[in-house]
N, C-alpha and C positions, 0 to 999 in steps of 0.2 A: 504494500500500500504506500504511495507516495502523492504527496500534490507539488504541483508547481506552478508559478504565475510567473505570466509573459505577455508583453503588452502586444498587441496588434491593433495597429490604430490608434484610435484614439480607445480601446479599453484593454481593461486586465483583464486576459484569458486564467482560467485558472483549471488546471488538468487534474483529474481525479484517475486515479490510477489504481484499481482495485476495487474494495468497500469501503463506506461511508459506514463506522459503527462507535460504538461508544465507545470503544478501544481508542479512536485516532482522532473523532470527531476536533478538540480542541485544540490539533495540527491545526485543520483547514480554519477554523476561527482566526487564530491567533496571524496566522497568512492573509488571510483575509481583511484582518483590523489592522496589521501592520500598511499594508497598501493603501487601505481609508487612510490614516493616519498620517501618510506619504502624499497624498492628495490625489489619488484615485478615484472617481465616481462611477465609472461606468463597468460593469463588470458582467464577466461572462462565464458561468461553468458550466464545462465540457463532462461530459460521462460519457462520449464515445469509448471507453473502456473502463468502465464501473461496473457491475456485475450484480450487485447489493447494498441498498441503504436500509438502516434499522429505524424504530422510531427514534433514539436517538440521535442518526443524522439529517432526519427530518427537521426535528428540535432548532438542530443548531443552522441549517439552511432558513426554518423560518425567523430565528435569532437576526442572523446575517441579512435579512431581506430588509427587516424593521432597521435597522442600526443602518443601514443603506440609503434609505429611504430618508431617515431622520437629517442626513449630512446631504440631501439632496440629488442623491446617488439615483441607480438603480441596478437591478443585479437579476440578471437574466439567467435561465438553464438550457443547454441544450443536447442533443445525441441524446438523448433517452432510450433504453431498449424496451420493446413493447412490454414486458417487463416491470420495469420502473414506470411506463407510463401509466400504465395500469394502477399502480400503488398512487399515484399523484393524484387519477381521478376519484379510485377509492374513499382515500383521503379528502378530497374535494380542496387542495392543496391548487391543483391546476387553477382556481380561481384566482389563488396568491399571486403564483408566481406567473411570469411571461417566459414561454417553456418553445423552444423551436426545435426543428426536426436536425437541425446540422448546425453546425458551429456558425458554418456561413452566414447561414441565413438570420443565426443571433446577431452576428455582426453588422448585417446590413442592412437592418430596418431602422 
């Protein structure tokens, strides 16, 4: 499990690489607030290779979304596998968040 942010554009990609679980969850937080902190608004996670989020990482995506939002931000998701998307509508999360089919296309709306 690893993350990494990298900017493209004007936003911070941020790669999820593995599971999102309670185990790691306050890696991506703490990546995530340091970039806000760095003066970052626009942000974008990738799960084109994510496999598993817990409610735990749910938690801290909708954490991340609010503290985004408050600093004027926004913070988008994207690559979902039908999978995960499924769990977002479950969840009725998909309302939350603004969720797109490919990184791309988070990019260029």
């Amino acid at each position: 499990m690893s993350f990494k942010a990298r900017i493209v554009g004007n936003a911070t990609v941020v790669d999820v690489d593995g599971q999102l679980i309670v185990g790691n969850r306050h890696e991506l937080k703490r990546l995530v607030l340091e970039e806000l902190e760095g003066g970052a608004r626009r942000f974008v996670i990738d799960f084109a290779r994510t496999g598993y989020i817990d409610s735990s990482g749910l938690g801290i995506l909708i954490s991340l979304s609010k503290r985004v939002r408050e600093l004027g931000g926004e913070l988008r998701l994207a690559s979902l596998s039908e999978e995960l998307q499924r769990l977002f509508e479950l969840t009725k999360l998909h309302t939350l968040f603004e969720i797109r089919d490919s990184l791309e296309q988070a990019l260029s709306d």
